[in-house]
N, C-alpha and C positions, 0 to 999 in steps of 0.2 A: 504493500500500500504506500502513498503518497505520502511525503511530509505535509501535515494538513496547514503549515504556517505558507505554503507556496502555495500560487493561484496553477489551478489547471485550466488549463486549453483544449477543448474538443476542434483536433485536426482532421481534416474529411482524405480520402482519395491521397495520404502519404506516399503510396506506397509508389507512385506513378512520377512521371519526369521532377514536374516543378515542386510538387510538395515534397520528395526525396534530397533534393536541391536544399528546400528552404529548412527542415527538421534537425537538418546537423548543425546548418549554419545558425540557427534559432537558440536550441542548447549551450550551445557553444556559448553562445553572446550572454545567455540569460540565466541565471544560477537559479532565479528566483521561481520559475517555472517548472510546470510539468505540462507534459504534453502526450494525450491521449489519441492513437490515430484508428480511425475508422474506416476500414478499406474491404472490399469485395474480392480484390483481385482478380481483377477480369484482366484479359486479353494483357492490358498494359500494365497493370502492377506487378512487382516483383520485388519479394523482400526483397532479396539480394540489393538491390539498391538503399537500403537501409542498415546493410551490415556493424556499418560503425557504430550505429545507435544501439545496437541488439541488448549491449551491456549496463546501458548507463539507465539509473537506478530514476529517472526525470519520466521514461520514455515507455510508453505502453499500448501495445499493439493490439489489436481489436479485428477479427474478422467477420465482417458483415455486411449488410446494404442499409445504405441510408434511408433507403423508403420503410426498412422493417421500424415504424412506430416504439414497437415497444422495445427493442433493442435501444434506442436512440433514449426512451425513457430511463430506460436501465443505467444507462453511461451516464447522463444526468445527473440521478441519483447518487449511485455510489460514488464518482468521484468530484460530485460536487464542482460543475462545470460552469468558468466564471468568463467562459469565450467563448467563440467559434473562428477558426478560419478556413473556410468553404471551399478547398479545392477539386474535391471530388467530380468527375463530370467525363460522359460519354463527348470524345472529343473528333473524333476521325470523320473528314467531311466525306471521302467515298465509302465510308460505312453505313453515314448518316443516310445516303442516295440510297442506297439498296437493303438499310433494315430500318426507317426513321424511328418505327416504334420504342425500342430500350432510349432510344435517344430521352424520348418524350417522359419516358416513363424513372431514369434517372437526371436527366439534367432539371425538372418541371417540378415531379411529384418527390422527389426526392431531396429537394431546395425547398419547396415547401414541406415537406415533414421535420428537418431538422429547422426550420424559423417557427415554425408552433410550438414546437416542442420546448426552445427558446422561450419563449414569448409567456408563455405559460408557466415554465420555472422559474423566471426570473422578474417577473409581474404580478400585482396582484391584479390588475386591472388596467386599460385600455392608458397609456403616461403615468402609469405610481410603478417605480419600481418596488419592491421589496428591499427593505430597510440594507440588508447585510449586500444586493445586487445594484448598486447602483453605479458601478463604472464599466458593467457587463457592455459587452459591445458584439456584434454579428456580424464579419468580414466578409465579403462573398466575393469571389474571382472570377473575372468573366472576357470578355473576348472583345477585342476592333470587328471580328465580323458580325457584331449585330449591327453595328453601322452599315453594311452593305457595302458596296464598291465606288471608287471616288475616281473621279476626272484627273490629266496630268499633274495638276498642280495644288489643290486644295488638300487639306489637312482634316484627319477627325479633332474632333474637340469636345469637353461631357458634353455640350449643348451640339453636337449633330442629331440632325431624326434618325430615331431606330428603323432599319430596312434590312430585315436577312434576306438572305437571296438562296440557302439553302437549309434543310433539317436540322443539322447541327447548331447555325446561326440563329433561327428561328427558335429553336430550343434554349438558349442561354438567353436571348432576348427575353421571351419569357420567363424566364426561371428572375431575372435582372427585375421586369415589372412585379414579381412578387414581394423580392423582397421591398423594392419603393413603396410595397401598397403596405409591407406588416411597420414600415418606419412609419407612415403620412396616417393609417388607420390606430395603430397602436401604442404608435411612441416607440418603436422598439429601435434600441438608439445601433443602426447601421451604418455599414462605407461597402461604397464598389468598388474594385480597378479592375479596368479593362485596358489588357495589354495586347502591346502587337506579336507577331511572333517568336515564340522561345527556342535558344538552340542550345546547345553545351552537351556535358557530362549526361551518362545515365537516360537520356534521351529513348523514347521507343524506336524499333527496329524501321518503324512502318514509313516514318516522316521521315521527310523529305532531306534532310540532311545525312541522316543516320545511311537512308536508303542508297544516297551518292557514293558516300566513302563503303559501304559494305559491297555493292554492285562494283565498283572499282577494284576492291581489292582481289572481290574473285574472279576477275578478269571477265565478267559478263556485261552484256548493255546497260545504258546507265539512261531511265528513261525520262524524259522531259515534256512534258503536256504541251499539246499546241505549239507554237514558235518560241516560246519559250520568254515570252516578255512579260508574263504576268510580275508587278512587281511588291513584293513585302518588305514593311520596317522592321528591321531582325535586332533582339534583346539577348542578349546575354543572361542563361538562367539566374545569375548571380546576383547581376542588378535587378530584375523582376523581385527576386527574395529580399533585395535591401528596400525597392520602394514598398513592398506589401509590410515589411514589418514598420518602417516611418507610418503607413497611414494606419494601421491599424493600431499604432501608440500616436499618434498627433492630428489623427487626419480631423476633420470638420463632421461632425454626427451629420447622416444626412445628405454627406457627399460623394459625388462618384468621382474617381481621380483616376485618366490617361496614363498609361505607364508603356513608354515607345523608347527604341534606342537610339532614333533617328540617322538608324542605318538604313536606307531606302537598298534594294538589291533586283535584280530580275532574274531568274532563276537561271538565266543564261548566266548571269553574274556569278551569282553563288554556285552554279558546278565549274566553273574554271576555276573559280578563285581554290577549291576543294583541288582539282585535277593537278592543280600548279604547287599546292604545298606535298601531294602525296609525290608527285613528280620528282620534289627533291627529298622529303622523306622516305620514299619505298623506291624506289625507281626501281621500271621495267624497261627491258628493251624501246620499246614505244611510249608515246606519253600515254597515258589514263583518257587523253581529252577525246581520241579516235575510239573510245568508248560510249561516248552521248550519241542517244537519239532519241529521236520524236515521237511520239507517241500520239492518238487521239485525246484532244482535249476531255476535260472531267465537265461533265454537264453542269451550267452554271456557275461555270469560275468565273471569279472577281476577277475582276483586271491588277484593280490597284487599291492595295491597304499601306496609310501611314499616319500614324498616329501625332497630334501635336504636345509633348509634356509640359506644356509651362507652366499650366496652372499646378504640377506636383514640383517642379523648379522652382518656380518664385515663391510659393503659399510653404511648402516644406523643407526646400532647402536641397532634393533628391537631385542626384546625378550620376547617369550611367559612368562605370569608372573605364569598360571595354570599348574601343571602337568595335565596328564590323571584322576589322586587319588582328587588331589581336585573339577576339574572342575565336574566331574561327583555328587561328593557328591552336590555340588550346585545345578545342573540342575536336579536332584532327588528333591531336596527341592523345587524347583521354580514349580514343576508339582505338589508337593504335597499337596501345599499350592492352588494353581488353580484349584483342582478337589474339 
């Protein structure tokens, strides 16, 4: 059991890229905590990416679904949960195409099961916290593509209209108006961030990064959607994990806060730029690059996501500490070192 003088933290979907990323780095930082993580372990979670933590007496692993109610009750109780930070979430946009359902039924019903369950432990009533919960806060993680797709030059910002364009997007959109409705209906004192895309360590097999360097190494096609210009703002999981812990100790109850690297990339971009570091780290006879090709495009693909951070810049002081040039040399190393 917990030192009961230390606040605990119900963490969602640990076991997966970003929350594996943010849980060592969290401990590490934070003596005063505990951290209880709640994972399914579908498709993408893997202890394994939690190894370091397995020992430390802060850290307590939990298998399960979010949407099981009385599981979620259970964790509450017994360890007396005085957080949430939300990362759990069905995330794969050509998953989303061809099964949208679990989408719906974890990104939706599964965000609203752990904000009631919130809302109810730590409330007596619609703004009265209960006396011993009142710095209790509800963090929820969520994505640039509920904003939809953006023209050459404009920027998301919290104030774009929400527009998903596919099941995935659509899913976190929603899951996003929930929790706005349990703050503005309940008082339930929340934050969002919604960031542009994560790359680094521990990363799934499936995305687009991992898929480059793994398809290179074993000398097979390396495959690229359409012409290959679609372009993403790419974050460094590291800074993702430095701006979600600033807003969820500083951020504004109430607010949703941009979290972008303002690395802008086209996928043509990011597999050269990949082909040219394995080129001088693995080299093969030939370069890696006479391994790209085309593919048919993925049924309503964005063209173009980037995020603008200022208001997490100027309001909290947050800044990515990777370019695009370094984070990438790392997360080549952190794959090459794994295989």
């Amino acid at each position: 059991m917990f030192n009961n003088s230390d606040k605990t933290i119900l963490v969602t979907g640990c076991a997966g890229f970003i929350g594996s990323n943010f849980v060592p780095y969290f401990l590490e930082k934070y003596q005063n905590y505990n951290l209880v993580n709640l994972d399914l372990l579908t498709y993408a979670g893997d202890l394994q990416n939690l190894k370091e933590c397995e020992d430390n007496q802060r850290y307590k692993f939990i298998k399960g679904d979010i949407c099981n109610r009385e599981l979620v009750e259970f964790i509450f109780d017994e360890y007396n949960i005085r957080g949430v930070i939300h990362f759990a979430a069905e995330s794969h946009v050509d998953n989303s195409i061809k099964n949208p359902e679990v989408f719906i039924q974890t990104n939706v019903n599964g965000t609203f099961t752990l904000l009631d369950v919130a809302y109810k432990f730590w409330m007596e009533k619609p703004f009265t916290y209960k006396n011993s919960y009142q710095d209790c806060r509800f963090h929820h993680i969520s994505t640039d593509e509920v904003y939809g797709t953006l023209n050459e030059t404009d920027l998301f910002t919290e104030s774009t209209p929400y527009a998903p364009n596919s099941p995935y997007s659509a899913s976190k959109a929603s899951s996003d108006m929930i929790v706005r409705s349990y703050q503005e209906t309940y008082g339930l004192n929340t934050v969002i961030t919604n960031c542009s895309n994560n790359y680094g360590p521990k990363q799934h097999n499936e995305k687009l990064i991992p898929t480059i360097i793994r398809k290179a190494l074993a000398g097979e096609a390396i495959p690229i959607y359409g012409d290959g210009k679609n372009i993403r703002d790419w974050l460094y999981v590291l800074d993702h994990c430095k701006g979600i812990d600033l807003v969820y100790h500083t951020g504004l109850e109430a607010n949703v806060y941009n979290i972008g690297g303002r690395n802008e990339r086209t996928n043509l971009q990011i597999v050269d730029a990949i082909c040219t570091i394995l080129d001088i780290k693995a080299p093969k006879e030939t370069s890696y690059k006479k391994l790209i090709t085309f593919v048919e495009d993925r049924a309503g693909h964005d063209r173009r996501y980037a995020i603008d951070a200022t208001k997490l810049e100027n309001e909290l002081g947050w800044r990515a500490e990777e370019t695009f040039d370094t984070g990438i040399i790392k997360t080549v190393e952190w794959y090459l070192k794994k295989i």
